[in-house]
C-alpha positions in Angstrom: -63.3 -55.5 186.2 -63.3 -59.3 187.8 -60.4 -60.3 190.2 -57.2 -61.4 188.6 -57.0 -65.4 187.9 -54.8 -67.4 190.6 -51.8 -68.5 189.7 -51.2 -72.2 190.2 -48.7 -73.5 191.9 -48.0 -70.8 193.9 -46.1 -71.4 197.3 -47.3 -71.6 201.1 -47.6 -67.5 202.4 -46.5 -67.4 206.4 -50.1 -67.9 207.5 -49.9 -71.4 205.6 -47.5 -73.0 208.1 -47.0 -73.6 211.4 -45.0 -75.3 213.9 -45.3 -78.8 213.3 -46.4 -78.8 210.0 -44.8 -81.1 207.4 -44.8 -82.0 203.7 -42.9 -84.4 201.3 -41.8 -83.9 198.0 -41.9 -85.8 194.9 -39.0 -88.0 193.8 -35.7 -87.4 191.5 -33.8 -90.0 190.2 -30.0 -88.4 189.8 -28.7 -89.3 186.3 -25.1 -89.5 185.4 -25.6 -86.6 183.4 -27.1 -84.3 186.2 -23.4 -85.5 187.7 -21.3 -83.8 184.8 -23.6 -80.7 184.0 -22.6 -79.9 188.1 -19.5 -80.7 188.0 -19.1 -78.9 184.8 -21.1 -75.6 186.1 -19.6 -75.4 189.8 -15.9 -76.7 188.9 -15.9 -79.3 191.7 -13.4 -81.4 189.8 -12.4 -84.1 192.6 -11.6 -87.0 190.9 -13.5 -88.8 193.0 -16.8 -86.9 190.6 -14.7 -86.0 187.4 -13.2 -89.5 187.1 -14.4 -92.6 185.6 -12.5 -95.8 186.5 -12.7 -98.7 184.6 -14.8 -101.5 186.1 -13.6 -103.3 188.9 -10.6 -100.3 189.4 -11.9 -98.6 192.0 -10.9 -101.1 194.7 -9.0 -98.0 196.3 -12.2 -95.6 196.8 -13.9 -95.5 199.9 -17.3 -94.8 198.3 -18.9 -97.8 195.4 -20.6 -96.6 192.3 -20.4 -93.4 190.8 -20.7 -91.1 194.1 -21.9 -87.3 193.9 -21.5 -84.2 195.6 -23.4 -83.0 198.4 -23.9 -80.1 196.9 -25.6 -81.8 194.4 -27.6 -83.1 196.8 -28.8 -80.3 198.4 -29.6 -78.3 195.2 -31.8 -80.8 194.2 -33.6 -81.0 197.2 -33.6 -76.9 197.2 -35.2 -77.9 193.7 -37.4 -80.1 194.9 -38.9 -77.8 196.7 -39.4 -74.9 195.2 -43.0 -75.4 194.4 -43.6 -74.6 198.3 -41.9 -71.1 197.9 -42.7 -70.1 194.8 -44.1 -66.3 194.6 -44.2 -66.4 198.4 -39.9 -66.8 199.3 -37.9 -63.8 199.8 -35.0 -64.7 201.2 -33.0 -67.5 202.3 -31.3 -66.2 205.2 -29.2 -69.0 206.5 -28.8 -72.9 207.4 -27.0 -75.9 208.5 -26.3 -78.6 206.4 -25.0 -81.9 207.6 -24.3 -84.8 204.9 -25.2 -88.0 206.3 -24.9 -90.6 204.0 -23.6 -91.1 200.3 -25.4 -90.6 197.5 -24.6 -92.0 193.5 -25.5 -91.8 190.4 -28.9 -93.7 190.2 -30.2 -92.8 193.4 -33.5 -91.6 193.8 -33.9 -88.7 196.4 -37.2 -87.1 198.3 -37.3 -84.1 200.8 -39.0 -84.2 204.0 -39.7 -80.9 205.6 -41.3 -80.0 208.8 -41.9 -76.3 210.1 -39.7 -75.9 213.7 -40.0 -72.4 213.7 -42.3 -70.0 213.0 -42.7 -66.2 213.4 -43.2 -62.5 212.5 -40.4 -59.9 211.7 -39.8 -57.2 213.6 -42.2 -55.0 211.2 -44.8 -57.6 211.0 -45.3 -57.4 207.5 -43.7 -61.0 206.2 -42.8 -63.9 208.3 -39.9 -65.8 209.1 -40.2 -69.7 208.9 -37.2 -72.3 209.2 -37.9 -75.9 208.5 -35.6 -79.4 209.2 -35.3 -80.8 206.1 -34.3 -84.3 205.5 -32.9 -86.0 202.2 -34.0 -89.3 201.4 -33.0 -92.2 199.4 -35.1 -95.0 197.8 -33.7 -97.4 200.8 -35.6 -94.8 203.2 -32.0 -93.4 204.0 -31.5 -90.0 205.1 -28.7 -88.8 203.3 -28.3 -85.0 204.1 -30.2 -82.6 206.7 -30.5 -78.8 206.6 -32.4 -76.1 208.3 -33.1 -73.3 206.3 -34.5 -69.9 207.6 -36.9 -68.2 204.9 -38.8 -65.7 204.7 -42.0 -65.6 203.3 -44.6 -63.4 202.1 -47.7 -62.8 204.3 -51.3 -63.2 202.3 
């Protein structure tokens, strides 16, 4: 019998990265509709998501346009980049997130992620890899960071 066909799109294994390495994803544009199905699903009704004011009402909001949770944000960068981890991630095991910047409806987000750390579990037999990841807007502005720690398959 031959060997099995490849996969495509299968993720980086730990002997893939090292320190130093870094990738960039490909764009999202968030829609107002991406804005409602989240709120909708995770029940974060602020107002400041859930409500609508009429044009030119929303002289008392800190934030212009139609501004969306961070946790938004970072689901679809975690989105973004799931083609890096896919058959090789076993676990998320922790990170920071910092929210730099706003982000609205009709802004277009990318992920920047470069490999900080980068090493072998205490059994050797998978790897444990944590990147700094960095949100970006079309205007080049980072709008939230976070550092997760993965762990990944070995080949």
């Amino acid at each position: 019998m031959s060997d099995p066909i490849p996969i495509a799109g299968r993720g980086f294994c730990f002997e893939d990265l090292k320190v130093g390495f870094r990738i960039r994803t490909h764009r999202r544009t968030i829609a107002e509709a991406d804005l409602a199905a989240f709120v909708n699903l995770t029940w974060l009704t602020e107002e400041l998501f859930a409500v609508v004011e009429k044009p030119g009402d929303d002289s008392s909001r800190a934030l212009k346009g139609r501004p969306v949770p961070g946790a938004l944000v970072y689901s679809f960068a975690e989105g973004l980049l799931l083609p890096t981890m896919q058959d090789t991630g076993l676990a998320f095991l922790n990170a920071t997130i910092d929210i730099k910047g706003p982000t609205a409806v009709g802004d277009t987000i990318h992920v920047e992620a470069e490999v900080t750390e980068h090493r072998l579990t205490s059994k050797g037999d998978r790897g444990l890899v944590r990147f700094a990841n960095k949100v970006i807007n079309q205007r080049g502005e980072t709008v939230l960071e976070y550092n997760p720690l993965r762990m990944l398959k070995r080949k």
